[in-house]
C-alpha positions as CSV (number, residue, x, y, z in Angstrom):
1,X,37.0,-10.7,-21.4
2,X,38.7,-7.0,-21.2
3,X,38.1,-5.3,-18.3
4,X,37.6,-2.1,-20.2
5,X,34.8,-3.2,-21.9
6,X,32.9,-2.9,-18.6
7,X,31.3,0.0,-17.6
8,X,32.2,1.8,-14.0
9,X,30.1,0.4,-11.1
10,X,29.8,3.7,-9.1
11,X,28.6,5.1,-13.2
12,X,25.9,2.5,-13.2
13,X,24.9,3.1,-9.8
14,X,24.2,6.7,-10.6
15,X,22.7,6.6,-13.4
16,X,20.6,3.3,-12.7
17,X,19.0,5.6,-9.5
18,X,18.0,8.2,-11.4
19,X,16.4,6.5,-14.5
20,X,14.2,4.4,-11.5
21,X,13.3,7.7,-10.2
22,X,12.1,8.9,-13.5
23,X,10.8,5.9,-13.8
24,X,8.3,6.8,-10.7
25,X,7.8,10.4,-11.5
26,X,6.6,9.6,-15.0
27,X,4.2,6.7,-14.0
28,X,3.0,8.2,-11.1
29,X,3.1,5.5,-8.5
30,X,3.8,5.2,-4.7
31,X,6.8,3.3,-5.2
32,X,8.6,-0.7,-6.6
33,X,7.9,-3.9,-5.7
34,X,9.9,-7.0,-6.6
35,X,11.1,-10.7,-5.9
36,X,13.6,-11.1,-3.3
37,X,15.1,-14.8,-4.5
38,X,18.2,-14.9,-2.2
39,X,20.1,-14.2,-5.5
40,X,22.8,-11.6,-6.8
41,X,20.0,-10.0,-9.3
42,X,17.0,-9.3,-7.4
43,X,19.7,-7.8,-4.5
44,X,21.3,-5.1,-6.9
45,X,17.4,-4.6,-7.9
46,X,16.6,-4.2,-4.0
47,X,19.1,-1.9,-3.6
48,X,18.9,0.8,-6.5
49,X,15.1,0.8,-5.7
50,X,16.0,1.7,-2.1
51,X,18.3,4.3,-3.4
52,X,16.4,5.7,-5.6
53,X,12.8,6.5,-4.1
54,X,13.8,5.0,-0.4
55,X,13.0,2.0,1.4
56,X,9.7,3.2,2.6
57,X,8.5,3.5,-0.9
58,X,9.7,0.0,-2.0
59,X,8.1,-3.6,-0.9
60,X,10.0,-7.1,-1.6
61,X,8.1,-10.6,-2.1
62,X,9.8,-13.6,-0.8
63,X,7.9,-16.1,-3.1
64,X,9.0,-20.0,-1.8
65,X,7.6,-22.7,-4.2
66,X,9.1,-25.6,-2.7
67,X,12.4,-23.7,-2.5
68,X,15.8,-24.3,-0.4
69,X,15.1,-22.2,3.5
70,X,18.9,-21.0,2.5
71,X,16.8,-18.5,-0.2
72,X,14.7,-16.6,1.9
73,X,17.8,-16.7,4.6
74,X,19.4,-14.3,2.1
75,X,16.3,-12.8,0.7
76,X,16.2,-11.6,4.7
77,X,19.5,-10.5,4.7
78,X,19.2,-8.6,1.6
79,X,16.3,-6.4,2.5
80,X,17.7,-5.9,6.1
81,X,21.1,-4.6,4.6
82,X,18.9,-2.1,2.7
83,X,16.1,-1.9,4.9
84,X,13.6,-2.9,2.8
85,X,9.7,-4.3,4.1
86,X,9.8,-8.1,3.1
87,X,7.0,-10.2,3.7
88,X,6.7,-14.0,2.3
89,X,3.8,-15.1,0.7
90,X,4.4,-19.1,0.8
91,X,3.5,-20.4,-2.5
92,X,3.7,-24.1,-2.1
93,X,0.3,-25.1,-1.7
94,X,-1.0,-23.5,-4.6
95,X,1.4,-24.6,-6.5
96,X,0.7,-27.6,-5.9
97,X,-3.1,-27.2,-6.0
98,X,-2.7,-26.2,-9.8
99,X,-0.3,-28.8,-10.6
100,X,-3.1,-31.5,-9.5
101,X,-6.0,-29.8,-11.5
102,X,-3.8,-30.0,-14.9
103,X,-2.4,-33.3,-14.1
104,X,-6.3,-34.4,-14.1
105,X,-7.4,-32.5,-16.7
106,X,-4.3,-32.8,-19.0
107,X,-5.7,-36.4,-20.4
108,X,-8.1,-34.0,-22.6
109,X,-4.9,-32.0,-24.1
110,X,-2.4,-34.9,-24.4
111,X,-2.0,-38.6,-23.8
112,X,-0.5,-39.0,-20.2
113,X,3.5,-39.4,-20.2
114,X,3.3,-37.0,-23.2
115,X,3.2,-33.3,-24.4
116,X,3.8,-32.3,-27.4
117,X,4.9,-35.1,-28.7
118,X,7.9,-35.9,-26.5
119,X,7.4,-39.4,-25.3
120,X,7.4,-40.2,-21.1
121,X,10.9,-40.6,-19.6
122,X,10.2,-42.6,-16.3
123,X,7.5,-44.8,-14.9
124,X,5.9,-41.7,-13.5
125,X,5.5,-40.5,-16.8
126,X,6.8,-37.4,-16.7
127,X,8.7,-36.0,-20.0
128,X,11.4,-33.3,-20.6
129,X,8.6,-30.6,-22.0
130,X,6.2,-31.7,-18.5
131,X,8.9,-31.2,-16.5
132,X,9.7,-28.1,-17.7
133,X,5.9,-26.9,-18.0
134,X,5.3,-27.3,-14.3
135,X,8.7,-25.6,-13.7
136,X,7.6,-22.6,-15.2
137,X,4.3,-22.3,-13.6
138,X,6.2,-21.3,-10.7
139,X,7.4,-17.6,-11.6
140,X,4.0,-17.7,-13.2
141,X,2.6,-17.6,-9.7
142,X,5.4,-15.7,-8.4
143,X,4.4,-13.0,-10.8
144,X,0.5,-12.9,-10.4
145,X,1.7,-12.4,-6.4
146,X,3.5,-9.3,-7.3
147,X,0.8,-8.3,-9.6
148,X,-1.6,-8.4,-6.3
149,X,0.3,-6.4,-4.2
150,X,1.5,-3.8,-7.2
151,X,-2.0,-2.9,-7.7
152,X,-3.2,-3.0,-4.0
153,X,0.0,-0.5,-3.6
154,X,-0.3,2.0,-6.4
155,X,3.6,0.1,-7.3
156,X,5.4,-0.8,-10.3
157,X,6.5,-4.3,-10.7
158,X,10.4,-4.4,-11.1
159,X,11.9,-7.2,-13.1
160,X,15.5,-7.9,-12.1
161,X,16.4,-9.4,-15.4
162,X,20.1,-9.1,-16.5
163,X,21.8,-8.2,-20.5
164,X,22.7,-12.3,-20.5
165,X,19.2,-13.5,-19.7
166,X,17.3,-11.5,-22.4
167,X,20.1,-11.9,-24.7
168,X,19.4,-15.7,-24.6
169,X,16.0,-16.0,-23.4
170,X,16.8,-17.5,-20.2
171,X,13.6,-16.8,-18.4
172,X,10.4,-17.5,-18.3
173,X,7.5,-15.6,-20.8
174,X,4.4,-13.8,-18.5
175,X,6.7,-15.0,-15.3
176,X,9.8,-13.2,-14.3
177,X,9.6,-11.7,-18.2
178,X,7.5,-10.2,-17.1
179,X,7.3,-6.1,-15.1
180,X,7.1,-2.6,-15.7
181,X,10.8,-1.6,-15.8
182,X,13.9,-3.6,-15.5
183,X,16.8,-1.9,-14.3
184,X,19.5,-4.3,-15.1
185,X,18.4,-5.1,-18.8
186,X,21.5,-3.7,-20.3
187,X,23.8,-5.0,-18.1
188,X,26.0,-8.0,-18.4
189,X,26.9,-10.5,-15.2
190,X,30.2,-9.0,-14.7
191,X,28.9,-5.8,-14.4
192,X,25.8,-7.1,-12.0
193,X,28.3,-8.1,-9.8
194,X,30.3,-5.3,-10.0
195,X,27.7,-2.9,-8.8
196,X,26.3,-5.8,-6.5
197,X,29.7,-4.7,-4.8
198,X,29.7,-1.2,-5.3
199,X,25.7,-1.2,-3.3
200,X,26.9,-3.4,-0.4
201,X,25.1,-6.3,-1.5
202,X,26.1,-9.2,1.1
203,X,29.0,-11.2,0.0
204,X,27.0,-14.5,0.2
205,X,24.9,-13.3,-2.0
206,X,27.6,-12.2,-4.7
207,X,29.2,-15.2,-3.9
208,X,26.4,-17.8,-4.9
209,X,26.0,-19.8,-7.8
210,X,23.0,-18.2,-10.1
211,X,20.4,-20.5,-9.7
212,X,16.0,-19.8,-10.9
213,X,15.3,-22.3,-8.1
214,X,13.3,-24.0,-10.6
215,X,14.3,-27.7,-8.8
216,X,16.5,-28.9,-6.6
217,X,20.1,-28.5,-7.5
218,X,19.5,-26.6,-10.5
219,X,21.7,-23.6,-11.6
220,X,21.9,-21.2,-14.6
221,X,25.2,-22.3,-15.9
222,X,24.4,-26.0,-15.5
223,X,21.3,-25.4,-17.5
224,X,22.5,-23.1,-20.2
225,X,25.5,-25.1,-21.2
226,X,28.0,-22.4,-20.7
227,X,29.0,-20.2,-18.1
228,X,27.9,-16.4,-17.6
229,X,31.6,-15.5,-18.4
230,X,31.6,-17.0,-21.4
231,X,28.0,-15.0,-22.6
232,X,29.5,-11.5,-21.0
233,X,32.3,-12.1,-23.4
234,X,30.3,-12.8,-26.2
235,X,28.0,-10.2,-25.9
236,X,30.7,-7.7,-25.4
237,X,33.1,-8.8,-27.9
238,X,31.3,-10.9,-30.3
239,X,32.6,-14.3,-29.4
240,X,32.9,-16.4,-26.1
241,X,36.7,-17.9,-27.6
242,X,34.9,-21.1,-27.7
243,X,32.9,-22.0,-31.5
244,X,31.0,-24.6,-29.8
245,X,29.8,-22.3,-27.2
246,X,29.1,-19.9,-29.3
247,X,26.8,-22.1,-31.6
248,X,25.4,-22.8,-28.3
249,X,24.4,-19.2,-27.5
250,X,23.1,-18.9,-31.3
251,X,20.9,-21.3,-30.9
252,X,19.2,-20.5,-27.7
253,X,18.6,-17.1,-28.9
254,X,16.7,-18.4,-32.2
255,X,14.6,-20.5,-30.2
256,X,13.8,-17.5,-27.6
257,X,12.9,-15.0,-30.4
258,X,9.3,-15.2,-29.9
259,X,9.8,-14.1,-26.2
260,X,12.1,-10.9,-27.5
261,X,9.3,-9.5,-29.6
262,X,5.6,-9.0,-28.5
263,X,3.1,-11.0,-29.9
264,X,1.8,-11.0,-33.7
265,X,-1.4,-9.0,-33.9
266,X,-3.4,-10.0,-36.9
267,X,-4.4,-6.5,-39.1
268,X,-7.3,-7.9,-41.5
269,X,-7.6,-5.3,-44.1
């Protein structure tokens, strides 16, 4: 991938903290709120916010749902380096709560060991689309969290979404899709990082494989099928180098197009 197709770091930076401050000014609000995950995005997010309407003004949400302790290690780190309140709201039980109220009631919605038609995998009965349901309920809960706090503040809800994961889809719909501005929509990994540098983000945090936390071990590149690399170039230039990836990348964004648009709304005449 050229290295002039990227955009200037210190650019971004300027720019990025002055759209988030018209972003304030024009919704009237107190301030931002947002996940602190321990990863590269929600840190650039933390600190343009910081920048741009100062610390004071913003609020971060470490959300653990049965996550590793080494995320809200750096979560910590993060909003010290930009002096950002953090408070964690431990998200476990809950979770977990829900989980058993559909697993009992999910008998009236689909055979056990199956939803949607995708047969059970193992002798807990748990199949791919399960697995995957219950996964996502997590940023679901993440998100109503923020939503609390947001409207108990007079704050917008910041999504720290990147260019690659909107292009593709790669989040999840009314969970971390969802917020009232996101800052890093039009930029691709290379350039997160780049300003993730430019900010002062903590090296660890650069450093880290992308992960949603979702489960154990998982990461973004593991789960996508290709690497963020490979999608910056794409995006940029039109083509990873690689047709296979490239189908790849086609295909995940024709399965995400109903989260790219907003919903049908019938218009009887």
């Amino acid at each position: 991938m050229s290295e002039q197709r990227l955009r200037d770091p210190a650019r971004l930076r300027e720019y990025l903290v002055d759209w988030l401050r018209q972003v304030q000014s024009q919704s009237a609000v107190d301030g931002f709120i947002f996940g602190l995950s321990g990863g590269i995005d929600s840190a650039v997010v933390c600190g343009l916010a910081a920048e741009a309407v100062g610390a004071e003004h913003c609020l971060a949400l470490v959300l653990p749902v049965e996550s590793h302790a080494e995320d809200a290690r750096l979560a910590s780190d993060v909003a010290d380096r930009f002096g950002v309140r953090a408070i964690t709201v431990e998200l476990a039980r809950p979770f977990r709560s829900l989980v058993e109220a559909l697993a009992d009631s999910r008998g009236r919605g689909a055979r056990p060991g199956e939803v949607a038609g995708t047969p059970a995998q193992d002798a807990g009965h748990t199949s791919p689309a399960e697995a995957l349901a219950l996964a996502n309920v997590k940023p679901r809960l993440r998100m109503l969290a923020l939503y609390y706090y947001a409207n108990l503040l007079r704050y917008l809800v910041l999504g720290t979404g990147n260019r690659d994961e909107i292009a593709v889809g790669y989040f999840t719909k009314h969970g971390d899709g969802a917020a009232d501005a996101f800052p890093l929509a039009d930029l691709v990994k290379a350039e997160v990082r780049a300003l993730a540098r430019e900010l002062g983000v903590p090296e660890a945090v650069i450093e880290r494989p992308p992960s949603a936390g979702l489960w154990p071990g998982q990461t973004d590149e593991a789960e996508l099928g290709f690497s963020y690399d490979q999608l910056d170039r794409y995006l940029l230039e039109g083509g990873s180098g690689d047709e296979g990836v490239d189908a790849a990348i086609r295909h995940r964004q024709d399965q995400a197009r109903h989260k790219l648009s907003p919903p049908p709304a019938a218009r009887p005449e």
